[in-house]
C-alpha positions in Angstrom: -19.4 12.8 -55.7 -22.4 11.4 -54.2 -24.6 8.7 -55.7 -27.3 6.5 -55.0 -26.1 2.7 -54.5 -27.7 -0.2 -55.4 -28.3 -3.2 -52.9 -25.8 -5.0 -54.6 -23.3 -2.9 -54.3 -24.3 -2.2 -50.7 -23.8 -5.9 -50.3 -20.6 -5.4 -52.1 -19.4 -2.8 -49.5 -20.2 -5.3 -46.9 -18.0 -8.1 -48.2 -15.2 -5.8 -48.4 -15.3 -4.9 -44.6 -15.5 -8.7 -44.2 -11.9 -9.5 -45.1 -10.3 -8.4 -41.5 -12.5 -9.4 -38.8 -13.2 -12.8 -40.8 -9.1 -12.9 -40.6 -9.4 -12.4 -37.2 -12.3 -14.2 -35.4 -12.5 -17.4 -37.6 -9.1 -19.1 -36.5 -9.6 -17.5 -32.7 -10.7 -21.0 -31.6 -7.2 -22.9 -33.0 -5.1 -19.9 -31.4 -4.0 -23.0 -29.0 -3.8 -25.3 -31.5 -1.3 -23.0 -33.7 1.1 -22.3 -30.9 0.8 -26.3 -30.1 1.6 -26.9 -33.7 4.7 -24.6 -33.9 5.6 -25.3 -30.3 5.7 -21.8 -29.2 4.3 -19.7 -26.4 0.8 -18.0 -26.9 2.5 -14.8 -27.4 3.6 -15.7 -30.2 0.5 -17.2 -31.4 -1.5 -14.1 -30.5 1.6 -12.4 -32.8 -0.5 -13.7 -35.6 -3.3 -11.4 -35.0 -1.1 -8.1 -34.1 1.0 -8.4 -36.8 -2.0 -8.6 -39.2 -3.4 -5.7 -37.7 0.0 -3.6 -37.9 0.8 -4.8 -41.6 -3.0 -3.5 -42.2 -2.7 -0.1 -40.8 0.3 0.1 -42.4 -0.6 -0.8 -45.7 -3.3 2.1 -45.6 -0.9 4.5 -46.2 0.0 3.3 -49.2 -3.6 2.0 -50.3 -6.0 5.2 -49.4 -3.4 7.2 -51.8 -3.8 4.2 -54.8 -7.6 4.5 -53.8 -7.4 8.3 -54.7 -5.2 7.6 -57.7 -6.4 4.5 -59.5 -9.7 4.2 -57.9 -11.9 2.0 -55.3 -13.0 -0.8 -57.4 -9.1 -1.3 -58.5 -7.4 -1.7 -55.0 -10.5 -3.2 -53.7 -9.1 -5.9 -56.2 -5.6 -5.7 -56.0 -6.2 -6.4 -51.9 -8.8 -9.2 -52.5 -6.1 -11.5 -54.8 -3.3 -10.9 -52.4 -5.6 -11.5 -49.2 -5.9 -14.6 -50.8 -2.6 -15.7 -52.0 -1.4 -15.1 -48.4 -4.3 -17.5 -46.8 -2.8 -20.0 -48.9 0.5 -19.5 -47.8 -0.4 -19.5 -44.5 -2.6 -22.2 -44.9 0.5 -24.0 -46.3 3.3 -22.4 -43.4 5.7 -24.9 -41.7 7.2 -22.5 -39.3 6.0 -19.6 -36.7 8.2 -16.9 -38.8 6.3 -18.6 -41.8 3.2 -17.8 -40.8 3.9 -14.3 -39.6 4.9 -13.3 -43.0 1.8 -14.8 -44.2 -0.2 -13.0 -41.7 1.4 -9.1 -42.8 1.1 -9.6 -45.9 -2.7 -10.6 -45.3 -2.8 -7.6 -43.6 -1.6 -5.8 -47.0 -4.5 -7.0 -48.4 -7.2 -6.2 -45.8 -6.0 -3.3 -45.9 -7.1 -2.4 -49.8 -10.1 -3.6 -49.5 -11.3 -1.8 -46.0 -9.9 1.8 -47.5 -11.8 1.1 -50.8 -15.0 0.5 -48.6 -14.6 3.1 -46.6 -13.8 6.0 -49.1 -16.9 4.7 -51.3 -18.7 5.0 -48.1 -17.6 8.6 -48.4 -17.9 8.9 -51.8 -21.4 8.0 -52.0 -23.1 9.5 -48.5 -21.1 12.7 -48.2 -19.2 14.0 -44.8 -23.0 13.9 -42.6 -24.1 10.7 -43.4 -21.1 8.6 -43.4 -20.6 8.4 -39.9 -24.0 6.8 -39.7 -23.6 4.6 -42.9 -20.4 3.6 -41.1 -22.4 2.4 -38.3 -24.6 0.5 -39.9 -21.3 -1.1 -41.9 -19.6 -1.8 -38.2 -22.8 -3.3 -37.1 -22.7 -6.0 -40.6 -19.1 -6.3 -39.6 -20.4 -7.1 -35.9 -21.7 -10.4 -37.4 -18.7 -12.1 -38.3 -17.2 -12.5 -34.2 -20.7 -13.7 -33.7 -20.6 -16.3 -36.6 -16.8 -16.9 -37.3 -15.7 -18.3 -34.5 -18.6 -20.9 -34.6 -17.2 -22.1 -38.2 -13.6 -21.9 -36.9 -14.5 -24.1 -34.1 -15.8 -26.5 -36.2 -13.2 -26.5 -39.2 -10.9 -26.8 -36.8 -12.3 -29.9 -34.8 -13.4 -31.7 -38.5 -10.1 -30.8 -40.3 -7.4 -28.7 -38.6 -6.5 -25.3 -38.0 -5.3 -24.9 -41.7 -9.0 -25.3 -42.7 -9.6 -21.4 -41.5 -6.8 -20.7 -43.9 -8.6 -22.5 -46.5 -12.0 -21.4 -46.0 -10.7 -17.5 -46.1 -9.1 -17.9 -49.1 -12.3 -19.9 -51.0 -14.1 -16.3 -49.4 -11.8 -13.9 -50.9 -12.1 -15.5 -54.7 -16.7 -15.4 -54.3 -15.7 -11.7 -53.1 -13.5 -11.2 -56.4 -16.0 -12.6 -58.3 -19.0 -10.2 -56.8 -16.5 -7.0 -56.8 -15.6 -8.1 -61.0 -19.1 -8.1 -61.5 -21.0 -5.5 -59.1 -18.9 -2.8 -58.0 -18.9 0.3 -59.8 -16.3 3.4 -59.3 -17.4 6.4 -57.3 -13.7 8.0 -56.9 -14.3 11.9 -57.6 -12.5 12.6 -61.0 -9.4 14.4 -60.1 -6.5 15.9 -62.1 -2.5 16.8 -61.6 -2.4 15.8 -57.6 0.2 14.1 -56.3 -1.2 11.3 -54.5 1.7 10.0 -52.5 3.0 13.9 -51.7 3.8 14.3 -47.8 1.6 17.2 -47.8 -1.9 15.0 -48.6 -1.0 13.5 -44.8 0.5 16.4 -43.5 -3.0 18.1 -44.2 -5.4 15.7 -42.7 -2.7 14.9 -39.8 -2.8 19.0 -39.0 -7.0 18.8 -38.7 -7.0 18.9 -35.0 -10.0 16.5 -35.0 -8.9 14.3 -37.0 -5.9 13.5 -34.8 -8.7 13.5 -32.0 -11.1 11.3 -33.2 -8.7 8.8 -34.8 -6.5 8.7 -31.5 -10.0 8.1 -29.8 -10.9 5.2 -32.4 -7.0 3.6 -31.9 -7.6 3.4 -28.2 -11.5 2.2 -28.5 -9.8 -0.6 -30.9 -7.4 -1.5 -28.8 -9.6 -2.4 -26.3 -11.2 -5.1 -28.7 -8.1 -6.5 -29.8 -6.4 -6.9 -26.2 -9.9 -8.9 -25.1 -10.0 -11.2 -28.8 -6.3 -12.0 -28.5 -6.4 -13.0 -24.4 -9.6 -14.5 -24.8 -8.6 -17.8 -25.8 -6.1 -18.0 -23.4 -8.0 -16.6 -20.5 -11.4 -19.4 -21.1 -10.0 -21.9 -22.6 -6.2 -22.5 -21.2 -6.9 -20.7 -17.6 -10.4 -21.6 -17.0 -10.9 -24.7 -19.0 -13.5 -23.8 -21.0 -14.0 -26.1 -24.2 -14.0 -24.7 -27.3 -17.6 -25.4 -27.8 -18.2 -23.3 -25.0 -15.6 -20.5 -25.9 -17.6 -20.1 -29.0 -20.6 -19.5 -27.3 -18.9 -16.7 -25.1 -17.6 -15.0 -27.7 -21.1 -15.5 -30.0 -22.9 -13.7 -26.9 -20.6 -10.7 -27.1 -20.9 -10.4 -30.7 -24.6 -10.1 -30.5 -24.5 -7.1 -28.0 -22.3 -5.5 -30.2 -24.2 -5.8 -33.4 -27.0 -4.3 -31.5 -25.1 -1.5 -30.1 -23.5 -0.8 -33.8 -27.0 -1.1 -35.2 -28.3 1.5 -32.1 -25.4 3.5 -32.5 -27.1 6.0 -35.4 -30.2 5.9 -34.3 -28.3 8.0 -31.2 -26.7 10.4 -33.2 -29.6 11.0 -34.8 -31.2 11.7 -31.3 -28.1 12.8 -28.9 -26.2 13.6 -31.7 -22.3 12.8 -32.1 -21.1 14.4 -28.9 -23.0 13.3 -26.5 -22.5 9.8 -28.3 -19.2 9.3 -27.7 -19.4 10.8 -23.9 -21.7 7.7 -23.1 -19.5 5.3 -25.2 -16.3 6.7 -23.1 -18.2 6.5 -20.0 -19.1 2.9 -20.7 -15.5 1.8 -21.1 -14.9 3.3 -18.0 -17.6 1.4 -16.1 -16.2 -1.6 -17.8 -12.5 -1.3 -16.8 -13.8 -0.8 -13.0 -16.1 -4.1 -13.5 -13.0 -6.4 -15.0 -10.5 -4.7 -12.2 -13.4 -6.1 -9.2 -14.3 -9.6 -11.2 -10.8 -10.3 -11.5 -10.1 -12.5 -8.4 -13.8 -14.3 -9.2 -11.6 -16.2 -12.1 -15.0 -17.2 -13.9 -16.3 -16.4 -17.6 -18.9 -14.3 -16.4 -16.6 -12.0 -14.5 -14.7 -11.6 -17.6 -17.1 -11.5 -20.3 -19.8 -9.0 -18.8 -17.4 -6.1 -18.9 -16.1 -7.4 -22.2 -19.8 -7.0 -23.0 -20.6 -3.7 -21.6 -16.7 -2.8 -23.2 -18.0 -3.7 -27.0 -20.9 -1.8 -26.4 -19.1 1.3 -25.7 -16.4 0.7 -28.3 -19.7 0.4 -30.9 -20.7 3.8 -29.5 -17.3 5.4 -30.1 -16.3 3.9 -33.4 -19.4 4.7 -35.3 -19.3 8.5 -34.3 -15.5 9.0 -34.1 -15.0 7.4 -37.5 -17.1 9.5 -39.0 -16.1 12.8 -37.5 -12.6 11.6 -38.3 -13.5 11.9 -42.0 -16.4 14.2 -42.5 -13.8 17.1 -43.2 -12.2 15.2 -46.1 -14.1 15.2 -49.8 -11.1 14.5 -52.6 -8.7 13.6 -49.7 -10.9 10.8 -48.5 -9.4 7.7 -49.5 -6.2 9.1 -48.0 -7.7 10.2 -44.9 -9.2 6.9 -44.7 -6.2 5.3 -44.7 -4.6 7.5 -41.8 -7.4 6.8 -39.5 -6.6 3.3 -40.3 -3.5 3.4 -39.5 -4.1 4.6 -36.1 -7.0 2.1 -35.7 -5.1 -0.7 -36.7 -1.5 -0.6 -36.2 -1.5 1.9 -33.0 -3.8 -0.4 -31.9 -2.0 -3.2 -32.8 1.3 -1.7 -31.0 -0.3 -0.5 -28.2 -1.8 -3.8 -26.8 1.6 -5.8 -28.2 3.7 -3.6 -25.7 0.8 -4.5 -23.1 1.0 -7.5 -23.7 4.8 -8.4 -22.5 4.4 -5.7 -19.4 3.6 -8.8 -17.4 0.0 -7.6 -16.4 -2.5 -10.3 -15.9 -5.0 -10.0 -19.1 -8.0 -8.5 -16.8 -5.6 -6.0 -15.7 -4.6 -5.5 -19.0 -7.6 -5.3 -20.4 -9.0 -2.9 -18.1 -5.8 -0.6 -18.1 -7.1 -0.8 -22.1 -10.6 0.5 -21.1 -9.2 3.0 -19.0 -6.8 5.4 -21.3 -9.9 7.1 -22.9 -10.5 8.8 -19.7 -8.6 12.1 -21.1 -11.0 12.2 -24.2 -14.1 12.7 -21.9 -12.4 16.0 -20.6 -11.7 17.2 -24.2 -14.8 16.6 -25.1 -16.2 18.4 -22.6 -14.0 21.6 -23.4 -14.8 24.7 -25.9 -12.5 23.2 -28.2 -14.5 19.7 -28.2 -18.0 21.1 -28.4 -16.7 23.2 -31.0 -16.2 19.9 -32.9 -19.4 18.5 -32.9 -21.2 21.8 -33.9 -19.9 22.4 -37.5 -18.3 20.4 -40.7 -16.3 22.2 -42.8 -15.8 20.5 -46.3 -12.2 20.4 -47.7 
């Protein structure tokens, strides 16, 4: 079923895709601060983040089939009152193990609210234009590491690190409220399906590119999340940046990225999906060989230009992968959705916490990151991977 949205809920949308990178970037600044707190190493600080982003792909499974069942608007809810019953518990935690529990069941709630987005996305736009409405939703999602962290810093400094907890659970009840009052339903009526059958996965997991595009949107993730979760510990602990100045770092990346997510349909329009993702691979590349050479430099600069030129490329990738990922789902899409969340947040999530305690420096682990999309840029280049981007067959 495609419809014609409204601005408000187009603003509604927005605030849904919110919940996780606002979980994420706004308490980046007190990452120190928490493991000072808990005396524990950063690892286990930076455990915060990847267990979020595990319990959130996850979770998917379970919410893109209650998003096909009971509809968008519902678990958009459902994920918004327990995203914010678990702020206040971790807002309230005592312990490390505390506030891990805190953090995957936050990640529960993310969850909801990202599938329901995302399948209304697909609901309303249809299998062609999502992948560009989807870039235009990562590039508002762009905004929050620009802004986030510069709120974190400063709720931190003023009141604490639990502050973050607070402020994100204050967001998810005005988000409630505009969801209650705003959102209308655009599931596609359906009849007799078992929503939670094996064989609703076992279909989208057997659509070759599917499994291509959502493997290529895990490893373009992971990129992101082994550069937010070393960050802090890189600037600020190794090089002795101040958090002020942290901020600003991570502020500057943020803006290239929106910009790249905003410029990313405006190339598909032009180069069209394929060629899309070629340069975004391309650019990872360039960036892995850029953080491997600035690595004995040990200045911000030397890391944060090829995170730079790396969030570029991962805008590139995420918008048209995303997209292609989906387009050959129509009554299927809120499960799909959740699948290609589950690669994109907990393979991601595993894959850079297994790289994180192989005892690689965080450039070289950041850049080893940038580097395992090389094979992609040789499928895509083969019969099989033009054939891709030619035609989209509607199922």
């Amino acid at each position: 079923m495609q419809t014609t949205p409204s601005k408000v809920q187009l603003a509604a949308l927005v605030m849904l895709v919110f919940f996780s990178p606002l979980a994420i970037d706004i308490y980046l600044p007190a990452l120190t601060q928490i493991s000072s707190t808990f005396d524990v190493a950063h690892t286990r600080a930076q455990d915060t983040i990847t267990w979020f982003l595990f319990a959130m792909g996850v979770g998917q499974l379970f919410a893109g089939p209650l998003a096909d069942k009971l509809g968008r608007r519902t678990v958009a809810l459902g994920g918004i009152v327990i995203y914010g019953l678990s702020a206040c518990l971790a807002w309230a935690a005592q312990s490390i193990e505390w506030m891990l529990v805190a953090r995957l069941l936050q990640g529960l709630g993310a969850c909801a609210t990202s599938v329901a987005a995302f399948a209304t996305v697909r609901d309303m736009f249809g299998p062609e234009r999502s992948g560009k409405m989807i870039s235009y939703l990562n590039g508002a999602i762009c905004f929050i590491p620009a802004l986030a962290p510069i709120l974190g810093s400063y709720l931190t400094q003023q009141f604490g690190w639990r502050a973050n907890f607070s402020f994100m659970a204050g967001f998810a009840l005005f988000v409630g409220v505009m969801v209650v009052l705003n959102m209308r339903e655009t599931n596609p009526q359906q009849t007799n399906q078992k929503y939670f059958a094996l064989s609703r996965y076992t279909h989208v997991l057997n659509t070759p590119t599917f499994l291509f595009h959502a493997t290529l949107c895990l490893l373009a993730m992971g990129v992101i999340l082994a550069y937010v979760t070393s960050a802090p510990v890189v600037l600020m602990e190794n090089m002795g940046l101040s958090m002020n100045a942290f901020t600003f770092w991570f502020g500057l990346n943020a803006v290239f990225n929106i910009a790249a997510c905003l410029l990313a349909p405006k190339m598909m329009d032009k180069l069209g999906t394929h060629k899309t993702l070629q340069f975004g691979i391309v650019t990872l590349l360039v960036a892995g060989a850029l953080m491997v050479w600035g690595a004995e430099l040990q200045t911000p600069a030397s890391f944060m230009v090829p995170v730079i030129l790396s969030s570029i490329g991962f805008a590139l990738i995420l918008g048209a992968a995303a997209g292609k990922a989906l387009a050959p789902f129509g009554d299927k899409a809120g499960t799909a959705a959740a699948l290609l969340g589950l690669f994109q947040m907990s393979g991601a999530g595993l894959l850079v916490g297994l790289m994180q305690r192989a005892g690689l420096e965080a450039p070289y682990m950041i850049a080893l990151q940038m580097w395992l999309v090389l094979p992609a840029l040789f499928i895509l280049k083969s019969k099989v991977g033009k054939g891709w981007h030619q035609t989209v067959k509607i199922g």
